[in-house]
Backbone as CSV, one residue per row, in Angstrom:
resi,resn,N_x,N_y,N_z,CA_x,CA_y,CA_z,C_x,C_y,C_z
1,UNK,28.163,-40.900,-50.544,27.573,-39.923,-49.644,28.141,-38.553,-50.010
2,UNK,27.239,-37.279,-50.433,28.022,-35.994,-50.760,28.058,-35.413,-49.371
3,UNK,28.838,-34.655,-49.602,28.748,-33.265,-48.073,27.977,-32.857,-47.591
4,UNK,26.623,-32.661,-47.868,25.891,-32.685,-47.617,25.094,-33.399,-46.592
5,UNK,25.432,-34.463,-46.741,25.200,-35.897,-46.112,25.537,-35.932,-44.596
6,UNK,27.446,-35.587,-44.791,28.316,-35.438,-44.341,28.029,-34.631,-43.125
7,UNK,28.084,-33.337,-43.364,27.590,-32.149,-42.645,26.602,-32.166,-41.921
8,UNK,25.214,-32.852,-42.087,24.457,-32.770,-41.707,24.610,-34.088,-40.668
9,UNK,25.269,-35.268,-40.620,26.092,-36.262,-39.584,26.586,-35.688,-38.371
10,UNK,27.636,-34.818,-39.108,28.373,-34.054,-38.284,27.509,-33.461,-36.656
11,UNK,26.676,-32.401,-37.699,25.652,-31.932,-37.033,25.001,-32.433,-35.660
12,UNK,24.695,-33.526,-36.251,23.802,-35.129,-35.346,24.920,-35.468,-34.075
13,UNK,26.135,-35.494,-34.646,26.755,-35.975,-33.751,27.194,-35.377,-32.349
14,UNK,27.605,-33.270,-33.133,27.329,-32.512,-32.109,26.241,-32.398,-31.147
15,UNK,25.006,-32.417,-31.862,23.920,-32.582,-31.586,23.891,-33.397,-30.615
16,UNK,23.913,-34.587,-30.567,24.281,-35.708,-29.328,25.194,-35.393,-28.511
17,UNK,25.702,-35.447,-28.625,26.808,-34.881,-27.444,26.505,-34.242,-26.632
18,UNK,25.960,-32.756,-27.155,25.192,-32.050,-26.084,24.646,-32.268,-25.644
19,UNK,23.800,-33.130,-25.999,22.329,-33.666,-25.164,22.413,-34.928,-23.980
20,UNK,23.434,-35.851,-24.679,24.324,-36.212,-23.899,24.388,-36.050,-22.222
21,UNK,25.327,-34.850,-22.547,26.316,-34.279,-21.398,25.430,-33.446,-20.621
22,UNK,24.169,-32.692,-21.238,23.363,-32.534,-20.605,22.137,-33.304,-19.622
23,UNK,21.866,-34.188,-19.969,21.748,-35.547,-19.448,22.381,-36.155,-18.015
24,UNK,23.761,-36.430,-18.069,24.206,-36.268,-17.400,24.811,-35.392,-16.414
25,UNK,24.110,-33.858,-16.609,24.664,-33.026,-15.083,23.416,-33.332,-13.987
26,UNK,24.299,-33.018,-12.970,23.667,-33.474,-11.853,23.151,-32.251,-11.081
27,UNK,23.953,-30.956,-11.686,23.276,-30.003,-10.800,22.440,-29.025,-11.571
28,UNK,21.484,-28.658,-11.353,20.112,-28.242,-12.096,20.859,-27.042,-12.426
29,UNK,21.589,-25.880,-11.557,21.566,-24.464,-11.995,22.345,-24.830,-13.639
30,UNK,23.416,-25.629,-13.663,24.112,-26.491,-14.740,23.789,-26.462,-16.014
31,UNK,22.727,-27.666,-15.496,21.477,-28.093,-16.846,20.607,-27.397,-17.700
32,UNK,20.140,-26.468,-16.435,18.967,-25.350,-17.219,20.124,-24.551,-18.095
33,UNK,21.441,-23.737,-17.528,22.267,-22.951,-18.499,22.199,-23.924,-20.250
34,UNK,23.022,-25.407,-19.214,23.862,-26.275,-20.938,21.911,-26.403,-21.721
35,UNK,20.920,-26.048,-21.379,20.008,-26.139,-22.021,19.226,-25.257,-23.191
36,UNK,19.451,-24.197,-22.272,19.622,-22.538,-22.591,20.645,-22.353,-23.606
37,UNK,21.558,-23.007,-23.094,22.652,-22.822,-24.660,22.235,-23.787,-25.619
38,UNK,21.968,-25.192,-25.785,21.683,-26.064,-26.712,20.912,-25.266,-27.525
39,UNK,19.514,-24.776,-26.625,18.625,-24.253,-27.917,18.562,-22.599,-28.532
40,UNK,19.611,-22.090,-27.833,19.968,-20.913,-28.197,20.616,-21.017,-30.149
41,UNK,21.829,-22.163,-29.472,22.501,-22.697,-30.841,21.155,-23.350,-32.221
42,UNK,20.772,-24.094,-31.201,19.781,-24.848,-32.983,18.397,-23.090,-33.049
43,UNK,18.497,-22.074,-32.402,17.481,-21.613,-32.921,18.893,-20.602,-33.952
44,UNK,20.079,-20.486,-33.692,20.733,-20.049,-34.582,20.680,-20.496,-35.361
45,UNK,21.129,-21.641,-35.343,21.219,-22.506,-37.171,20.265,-22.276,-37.346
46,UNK,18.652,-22.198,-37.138,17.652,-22.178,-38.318,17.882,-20.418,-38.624
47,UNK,17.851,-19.578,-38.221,18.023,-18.257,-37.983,19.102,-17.910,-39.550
48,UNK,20.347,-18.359,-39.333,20.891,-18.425,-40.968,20.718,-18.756,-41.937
């Protein structure tokens, strides 16, 4: 597996997590923010 590979795992795994934990909040004002941030972040990464 190159770094590539690697990195892009990585990614997935952050990736989950967030989605995750977002998942699990219970209070909406919460969710909509950790949501607002999730896709703030992946419209960065494509953005670079």
């Amino acid at each position: 597996m190159d770094g590539s590979d690697r990195m892009f795992k990585a990614f997935l795994r952050f990736l989950l997590d967030d989605l995750r934990e977002l998942t699990e909040e219970t209070d909406e004002a919460k969710r909509a923010e950790k949501a607002s941030r999730i896709l703030a972040n992946l419209q960065k990464i494509l953005e670079d």
